[in-house]
Backbone as a printed PyTorch tensor [residue, N CA C, xyz], in Angstrom:
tensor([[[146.1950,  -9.1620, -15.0000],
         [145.9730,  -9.2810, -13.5650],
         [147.2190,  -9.8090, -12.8520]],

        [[147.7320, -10.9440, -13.4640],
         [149.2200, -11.5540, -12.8760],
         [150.5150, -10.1520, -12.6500]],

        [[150.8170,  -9.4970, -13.8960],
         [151.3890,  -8.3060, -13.6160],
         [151.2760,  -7.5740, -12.2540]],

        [[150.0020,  -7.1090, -11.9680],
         [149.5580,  -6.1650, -10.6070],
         [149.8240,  -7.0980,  -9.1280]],

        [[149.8910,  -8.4680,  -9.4600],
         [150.2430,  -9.5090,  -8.4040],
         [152.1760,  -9.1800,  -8.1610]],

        [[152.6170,  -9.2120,  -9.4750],
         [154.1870,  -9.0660,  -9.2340],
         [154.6050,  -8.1340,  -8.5410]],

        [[153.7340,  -6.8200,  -9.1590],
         [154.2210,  -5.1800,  -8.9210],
         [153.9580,  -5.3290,  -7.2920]],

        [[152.9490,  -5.5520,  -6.4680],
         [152.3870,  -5.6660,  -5.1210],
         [153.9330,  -6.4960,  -4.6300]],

        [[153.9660,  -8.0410,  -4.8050],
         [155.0200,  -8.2280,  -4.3240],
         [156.0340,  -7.5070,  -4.2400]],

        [[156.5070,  -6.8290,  -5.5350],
         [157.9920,  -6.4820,  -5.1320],
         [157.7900,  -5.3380,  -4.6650]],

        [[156.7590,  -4.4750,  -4.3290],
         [156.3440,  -3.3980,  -3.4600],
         [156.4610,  -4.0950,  -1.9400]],

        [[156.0390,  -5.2330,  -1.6350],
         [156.1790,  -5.3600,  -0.5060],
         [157.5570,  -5.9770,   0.2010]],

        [[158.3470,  -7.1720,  -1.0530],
         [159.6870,  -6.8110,  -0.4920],
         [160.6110,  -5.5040,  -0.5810]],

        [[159.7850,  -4.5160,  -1.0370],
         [160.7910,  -3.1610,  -0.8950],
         [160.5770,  -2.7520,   0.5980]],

        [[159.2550,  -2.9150,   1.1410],
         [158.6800,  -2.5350,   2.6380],
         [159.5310,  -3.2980,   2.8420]],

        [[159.4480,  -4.6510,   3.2040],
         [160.4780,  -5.4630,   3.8830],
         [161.8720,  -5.2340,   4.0080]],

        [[162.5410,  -4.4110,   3.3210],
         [163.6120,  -4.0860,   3.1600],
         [163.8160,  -2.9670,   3.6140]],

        [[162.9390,  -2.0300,   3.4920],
         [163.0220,  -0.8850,   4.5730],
         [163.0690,  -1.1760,   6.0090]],

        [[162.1320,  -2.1950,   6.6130],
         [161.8110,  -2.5670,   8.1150],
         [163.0610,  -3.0710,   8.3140]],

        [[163.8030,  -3.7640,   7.4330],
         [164.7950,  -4.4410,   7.6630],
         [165.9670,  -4.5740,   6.5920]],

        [[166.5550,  -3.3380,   7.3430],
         [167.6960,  -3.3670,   5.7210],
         [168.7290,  -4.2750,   5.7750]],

        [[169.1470,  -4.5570,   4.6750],
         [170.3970,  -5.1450,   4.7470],
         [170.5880,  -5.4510,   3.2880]],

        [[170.2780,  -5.3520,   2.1600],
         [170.1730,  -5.3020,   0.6780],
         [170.1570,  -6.0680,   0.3480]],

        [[169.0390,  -7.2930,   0.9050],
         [169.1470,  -8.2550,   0.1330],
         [167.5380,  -8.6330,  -0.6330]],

        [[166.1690,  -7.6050,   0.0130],
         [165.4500,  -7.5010,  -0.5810],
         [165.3650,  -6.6570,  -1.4530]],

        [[165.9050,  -5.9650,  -2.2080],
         [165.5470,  -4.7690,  -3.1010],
         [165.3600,  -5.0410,  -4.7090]],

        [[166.5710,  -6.4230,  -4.7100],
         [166.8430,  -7.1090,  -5.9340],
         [165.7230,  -7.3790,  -6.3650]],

        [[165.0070,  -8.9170,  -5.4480],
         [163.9010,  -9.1290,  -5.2680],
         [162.5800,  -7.8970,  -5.8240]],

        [[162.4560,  -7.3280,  -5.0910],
         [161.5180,  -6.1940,  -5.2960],
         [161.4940,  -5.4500,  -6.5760]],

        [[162.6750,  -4.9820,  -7.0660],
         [162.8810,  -4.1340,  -8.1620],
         [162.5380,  -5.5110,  -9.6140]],

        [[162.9190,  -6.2420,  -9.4300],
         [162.6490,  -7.5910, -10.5640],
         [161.2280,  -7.6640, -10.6750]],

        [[160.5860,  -8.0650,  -9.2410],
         [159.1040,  -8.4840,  -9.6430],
         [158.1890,  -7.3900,  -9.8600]],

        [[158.7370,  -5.5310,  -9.9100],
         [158.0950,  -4.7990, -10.1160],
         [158.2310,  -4.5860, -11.8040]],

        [[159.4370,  -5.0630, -12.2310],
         [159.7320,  -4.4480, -13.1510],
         [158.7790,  -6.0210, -14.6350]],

        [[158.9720,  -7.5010, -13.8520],
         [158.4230,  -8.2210, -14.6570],
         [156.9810,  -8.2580, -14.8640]],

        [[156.3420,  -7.1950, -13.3510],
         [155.0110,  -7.1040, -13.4040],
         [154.6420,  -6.0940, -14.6360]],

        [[155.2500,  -5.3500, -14.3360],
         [155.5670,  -4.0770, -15.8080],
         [155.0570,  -4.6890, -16.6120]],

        [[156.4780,  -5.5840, -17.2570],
         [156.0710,  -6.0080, -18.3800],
         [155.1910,  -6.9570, -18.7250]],

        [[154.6630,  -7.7600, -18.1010],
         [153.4640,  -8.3670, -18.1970],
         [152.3310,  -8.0640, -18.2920]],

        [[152.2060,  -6.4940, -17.9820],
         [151.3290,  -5.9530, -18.0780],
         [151.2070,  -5.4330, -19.6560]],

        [[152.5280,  -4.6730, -20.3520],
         [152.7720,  -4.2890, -21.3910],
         [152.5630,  -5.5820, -22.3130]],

        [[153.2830,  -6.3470, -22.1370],
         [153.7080,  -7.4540, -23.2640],
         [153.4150,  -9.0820, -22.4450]],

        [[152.0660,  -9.2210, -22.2450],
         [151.5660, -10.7130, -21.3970],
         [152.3680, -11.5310, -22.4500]],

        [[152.2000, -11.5280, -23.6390],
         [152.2240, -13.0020, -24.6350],
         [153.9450, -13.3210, -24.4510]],

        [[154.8140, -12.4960, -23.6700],
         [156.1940, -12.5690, -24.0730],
         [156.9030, -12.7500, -22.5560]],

        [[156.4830, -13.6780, -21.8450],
         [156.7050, -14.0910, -20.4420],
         [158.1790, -13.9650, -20.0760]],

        [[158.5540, -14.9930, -20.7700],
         [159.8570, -15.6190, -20.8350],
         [161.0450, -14.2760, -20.9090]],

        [[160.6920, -13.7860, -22.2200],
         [161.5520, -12.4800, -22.5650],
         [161.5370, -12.0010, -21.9760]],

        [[160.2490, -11.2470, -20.9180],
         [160.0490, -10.0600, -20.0230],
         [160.8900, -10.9280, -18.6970]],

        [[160.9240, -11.4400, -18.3690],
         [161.3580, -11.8920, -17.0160],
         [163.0110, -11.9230, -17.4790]],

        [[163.4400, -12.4810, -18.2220],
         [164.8610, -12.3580, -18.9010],
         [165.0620, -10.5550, -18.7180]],

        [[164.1860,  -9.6860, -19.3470],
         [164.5910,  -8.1110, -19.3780],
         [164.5360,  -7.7730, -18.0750]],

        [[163.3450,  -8.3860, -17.2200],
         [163.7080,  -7.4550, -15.9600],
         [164.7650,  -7.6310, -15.0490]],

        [[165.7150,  -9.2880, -15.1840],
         [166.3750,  -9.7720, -14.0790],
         [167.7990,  -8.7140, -14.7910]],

        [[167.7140,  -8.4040, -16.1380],
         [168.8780,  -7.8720, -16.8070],
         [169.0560,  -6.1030, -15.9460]],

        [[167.7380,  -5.7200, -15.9180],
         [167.1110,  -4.3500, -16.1630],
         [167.8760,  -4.0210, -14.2970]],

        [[167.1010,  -5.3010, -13.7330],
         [167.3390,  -5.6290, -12.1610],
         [168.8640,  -5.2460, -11.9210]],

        [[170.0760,  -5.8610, -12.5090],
         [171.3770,  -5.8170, -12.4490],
         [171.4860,  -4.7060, -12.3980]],

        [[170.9310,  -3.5430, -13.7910],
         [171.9880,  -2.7680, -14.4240],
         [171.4160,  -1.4750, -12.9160]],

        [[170.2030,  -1.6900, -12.4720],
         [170.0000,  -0.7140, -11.6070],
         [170.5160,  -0.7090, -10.4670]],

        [[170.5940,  -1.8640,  -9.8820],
         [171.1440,  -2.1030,  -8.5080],
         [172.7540,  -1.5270,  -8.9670]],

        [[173.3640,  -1.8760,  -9.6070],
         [174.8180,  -1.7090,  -9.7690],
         [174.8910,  -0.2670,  -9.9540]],

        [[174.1780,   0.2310, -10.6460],
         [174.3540,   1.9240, -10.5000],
         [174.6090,   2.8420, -10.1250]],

        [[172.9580,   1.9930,  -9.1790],
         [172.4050,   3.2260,  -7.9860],
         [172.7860,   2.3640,  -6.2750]],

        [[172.7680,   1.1640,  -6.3300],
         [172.4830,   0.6210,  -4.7150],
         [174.3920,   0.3710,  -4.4490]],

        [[174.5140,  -0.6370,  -5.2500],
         [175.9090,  -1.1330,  -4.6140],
         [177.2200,  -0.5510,  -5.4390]],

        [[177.2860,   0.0200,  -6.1960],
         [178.0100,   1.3930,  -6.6370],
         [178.2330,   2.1810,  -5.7730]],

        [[177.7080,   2.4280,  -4.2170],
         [178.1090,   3.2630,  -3.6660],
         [179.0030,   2.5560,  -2.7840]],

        [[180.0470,   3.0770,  -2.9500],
         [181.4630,   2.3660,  -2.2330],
         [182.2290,   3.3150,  -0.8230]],

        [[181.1940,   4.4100,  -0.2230],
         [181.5250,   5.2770,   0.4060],
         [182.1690,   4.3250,   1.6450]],

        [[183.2010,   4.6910,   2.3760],
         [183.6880,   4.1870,   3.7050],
         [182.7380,   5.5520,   4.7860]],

        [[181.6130,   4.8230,   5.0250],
         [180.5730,   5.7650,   6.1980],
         [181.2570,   5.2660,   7.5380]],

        [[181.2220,   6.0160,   8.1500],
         [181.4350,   5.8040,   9.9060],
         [180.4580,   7.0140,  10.6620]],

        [[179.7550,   6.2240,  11.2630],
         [178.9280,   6.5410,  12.1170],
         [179.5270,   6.7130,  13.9260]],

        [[178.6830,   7.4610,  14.6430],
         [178.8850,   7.9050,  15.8750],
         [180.1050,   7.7550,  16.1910]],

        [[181.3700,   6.9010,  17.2730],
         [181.8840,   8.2180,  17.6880],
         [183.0840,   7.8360,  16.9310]],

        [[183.2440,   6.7960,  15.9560],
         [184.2730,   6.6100,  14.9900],
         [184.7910,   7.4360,  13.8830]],

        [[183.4400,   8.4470,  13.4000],
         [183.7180,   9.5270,  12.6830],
         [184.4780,   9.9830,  13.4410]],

        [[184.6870,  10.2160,  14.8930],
         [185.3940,  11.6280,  15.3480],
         [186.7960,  11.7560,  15.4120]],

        [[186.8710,  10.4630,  15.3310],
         [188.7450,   9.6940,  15.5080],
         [190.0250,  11.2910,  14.4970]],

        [[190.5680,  11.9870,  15.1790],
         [191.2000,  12.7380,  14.3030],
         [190.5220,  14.2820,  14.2400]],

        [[189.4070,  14.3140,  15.3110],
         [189.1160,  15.8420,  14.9260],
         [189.2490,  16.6720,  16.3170]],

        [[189.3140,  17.4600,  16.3110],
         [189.3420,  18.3170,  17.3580],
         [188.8820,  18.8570,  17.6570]],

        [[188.6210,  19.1400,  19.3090],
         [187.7630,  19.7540,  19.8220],
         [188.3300,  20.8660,  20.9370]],

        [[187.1610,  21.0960,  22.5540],
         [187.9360,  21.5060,  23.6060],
         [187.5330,  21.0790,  24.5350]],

        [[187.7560,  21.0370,  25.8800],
         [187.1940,  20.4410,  26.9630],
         [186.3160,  21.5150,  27.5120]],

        [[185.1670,  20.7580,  28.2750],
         [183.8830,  21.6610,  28.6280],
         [184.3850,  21.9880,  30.1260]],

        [[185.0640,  20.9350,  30.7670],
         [185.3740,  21.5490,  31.9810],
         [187.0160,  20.1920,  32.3660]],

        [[187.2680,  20.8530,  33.5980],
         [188.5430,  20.1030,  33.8500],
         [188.2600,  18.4290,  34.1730]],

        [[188.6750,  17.9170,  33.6670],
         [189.3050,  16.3870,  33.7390],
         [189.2670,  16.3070,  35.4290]],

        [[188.7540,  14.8220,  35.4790],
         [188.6160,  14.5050,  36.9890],
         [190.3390,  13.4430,  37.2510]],

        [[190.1040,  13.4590,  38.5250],
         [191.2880,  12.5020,  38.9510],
         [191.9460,  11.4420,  38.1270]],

        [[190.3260,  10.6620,  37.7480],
         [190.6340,   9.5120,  37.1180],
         [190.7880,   9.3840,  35.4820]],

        [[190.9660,  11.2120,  34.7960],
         [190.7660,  11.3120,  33.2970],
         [189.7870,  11.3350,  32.5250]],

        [[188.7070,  11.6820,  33.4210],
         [187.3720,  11.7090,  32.5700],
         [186.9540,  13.2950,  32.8560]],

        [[186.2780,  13.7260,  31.5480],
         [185.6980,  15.7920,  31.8350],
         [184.8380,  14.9840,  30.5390]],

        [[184.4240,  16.3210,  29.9350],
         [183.3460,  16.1330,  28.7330],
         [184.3020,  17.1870,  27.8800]],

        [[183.8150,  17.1690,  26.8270],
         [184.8190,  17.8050,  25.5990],
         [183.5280,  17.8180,  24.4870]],

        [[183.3300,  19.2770,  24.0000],
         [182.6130,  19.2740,  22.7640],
         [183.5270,  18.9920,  21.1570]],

        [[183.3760,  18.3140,  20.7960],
         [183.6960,  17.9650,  19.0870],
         [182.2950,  17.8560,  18.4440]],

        [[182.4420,  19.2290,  16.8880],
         [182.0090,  19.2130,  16.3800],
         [180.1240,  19.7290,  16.8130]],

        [[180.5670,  20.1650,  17.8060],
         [179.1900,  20.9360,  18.1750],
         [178.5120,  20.1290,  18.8510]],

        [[179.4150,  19.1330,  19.5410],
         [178.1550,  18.0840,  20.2230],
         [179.1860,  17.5200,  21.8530]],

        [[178.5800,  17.2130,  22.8310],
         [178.8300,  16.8570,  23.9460],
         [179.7590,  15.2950,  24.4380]],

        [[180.5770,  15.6120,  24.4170],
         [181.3600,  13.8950,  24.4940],
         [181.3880,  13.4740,  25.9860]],

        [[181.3310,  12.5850,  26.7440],
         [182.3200,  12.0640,  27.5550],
         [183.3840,  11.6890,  27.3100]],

        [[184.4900,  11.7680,  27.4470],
         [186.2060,  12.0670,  27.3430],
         [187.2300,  11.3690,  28.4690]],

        [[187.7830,  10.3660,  27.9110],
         [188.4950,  10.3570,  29.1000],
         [190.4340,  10.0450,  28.5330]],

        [[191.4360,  10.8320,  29.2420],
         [192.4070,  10.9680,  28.8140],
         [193.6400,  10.4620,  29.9820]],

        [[194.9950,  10.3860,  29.7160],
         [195.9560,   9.9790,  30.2420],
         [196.7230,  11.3810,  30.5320]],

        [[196.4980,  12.5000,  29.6490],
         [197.0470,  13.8150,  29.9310],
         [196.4620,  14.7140,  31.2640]],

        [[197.0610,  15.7500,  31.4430],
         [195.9720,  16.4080,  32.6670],
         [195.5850,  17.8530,  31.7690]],

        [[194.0990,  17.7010,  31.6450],
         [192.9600,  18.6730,  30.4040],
         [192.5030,  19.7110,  31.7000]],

        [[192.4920,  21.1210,  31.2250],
         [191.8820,  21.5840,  32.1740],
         [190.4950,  22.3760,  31.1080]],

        [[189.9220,  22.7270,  31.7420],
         [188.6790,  23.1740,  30.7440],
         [189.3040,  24.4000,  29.6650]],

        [[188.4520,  24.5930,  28.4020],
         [189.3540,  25.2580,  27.6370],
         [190.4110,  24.6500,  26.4230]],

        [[191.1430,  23.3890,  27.1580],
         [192.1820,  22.9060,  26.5140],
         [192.0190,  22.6000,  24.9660]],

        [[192.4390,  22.3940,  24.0800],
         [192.3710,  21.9190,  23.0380],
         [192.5900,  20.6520,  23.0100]],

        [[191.4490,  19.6450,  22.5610],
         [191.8700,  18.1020,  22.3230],
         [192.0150,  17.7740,  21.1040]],

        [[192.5180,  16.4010,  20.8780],
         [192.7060,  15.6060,  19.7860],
         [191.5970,  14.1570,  19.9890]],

        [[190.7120,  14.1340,  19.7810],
         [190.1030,  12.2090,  19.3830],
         [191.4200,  11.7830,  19.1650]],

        [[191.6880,  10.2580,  19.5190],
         [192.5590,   9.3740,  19.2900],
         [192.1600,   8.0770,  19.5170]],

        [[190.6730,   8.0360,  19.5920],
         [190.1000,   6.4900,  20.2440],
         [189.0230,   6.8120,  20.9310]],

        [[188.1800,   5.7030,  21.1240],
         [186.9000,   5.5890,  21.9760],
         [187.2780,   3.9660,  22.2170]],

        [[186.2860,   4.0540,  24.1210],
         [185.8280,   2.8160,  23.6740],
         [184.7670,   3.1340,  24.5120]],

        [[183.8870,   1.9630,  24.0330],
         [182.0710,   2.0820,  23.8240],
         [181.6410,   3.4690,  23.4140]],

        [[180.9530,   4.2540,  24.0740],
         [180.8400,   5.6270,  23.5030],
         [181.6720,   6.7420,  23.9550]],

        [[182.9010,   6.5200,  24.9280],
         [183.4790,   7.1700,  25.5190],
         [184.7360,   7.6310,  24.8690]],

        [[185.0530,   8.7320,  24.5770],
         [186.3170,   9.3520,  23.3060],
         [187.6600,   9.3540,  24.4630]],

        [[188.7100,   8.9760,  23.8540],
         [190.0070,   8.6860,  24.1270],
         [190.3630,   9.8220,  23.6050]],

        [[190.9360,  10.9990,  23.8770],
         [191.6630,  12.1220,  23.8030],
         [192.7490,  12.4310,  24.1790]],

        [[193.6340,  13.2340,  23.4130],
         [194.9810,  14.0030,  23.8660],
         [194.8720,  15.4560,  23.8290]],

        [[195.5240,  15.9910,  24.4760],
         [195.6680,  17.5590,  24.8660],
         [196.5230,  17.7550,  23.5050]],

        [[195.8710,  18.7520,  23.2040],
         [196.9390,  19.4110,  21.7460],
         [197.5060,  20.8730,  22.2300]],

        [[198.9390,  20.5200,  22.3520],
         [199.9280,  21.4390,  22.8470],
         [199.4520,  22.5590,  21.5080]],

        [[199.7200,  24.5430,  21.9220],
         [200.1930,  24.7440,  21.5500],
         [201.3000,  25.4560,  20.7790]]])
């Protein structure tokens, strides 16, 4: 019965960790599922089983969770370096819209863009892309 108590917990810090990621429940979760396991398998051997799962705990997280060493960039930091074109001409003050990558930017530049142009990303700030005209 104690087993099905563990497995529930670390089922529910896995929920918790979904609602709220940040990887620090999963450890948690994956341990008390895995000592519920074995408590279920092997009750008389407490000690050992909790020793195997915190081991079992390591070798998975390191694998599969924090083994992944990808450099992700999300929204408009991915775009830094790609190119696009402008949707229409640049206003007075350097702002037009520019599609990169199949999607709609606000744009604002120091060059004069007329619609058509070919841009370069070179910066954002807040969600707004910093662009150059690519001569060519």
């Amino acid at each position: 019965m104690v087993g099905y108590i563990f497995i529930l917990l670390g089922l529910i810090a896995i929920v918790i960790e979904i609602l709220t990621p940040g990887l620090y429940m999963p450890a948690l979760g994956v341990a008390l599922i895995i000592y519920g396991i074995f408590l279920l398998i092997l009750p008389n051997f407490a000690l050992i089983s909790s020793i195997l799962a915190g081991v079992l705990t390591i070798i998975i997280l390191n694998k599969f969770v924090y083994s992944a060493k990808y450099n992700v960039k999300v929204g408009v930091e991915r775009l830094i370096n790609k190119e696009g074109y402008a949707l229409e001409d640049f206003d007075n003050e350097g702002f037009g819209r520019v599609e990169i990558e199949g999607e709609n930017w606000l744009a604002k530049s120091k060059d004069k863009i007329r619609k058509g142009d070919k841009v370069l990303v070179i910066g954002y700030e807040g969600t707004t892309l910093i662009v150059k005209k690519v001569e060519k």
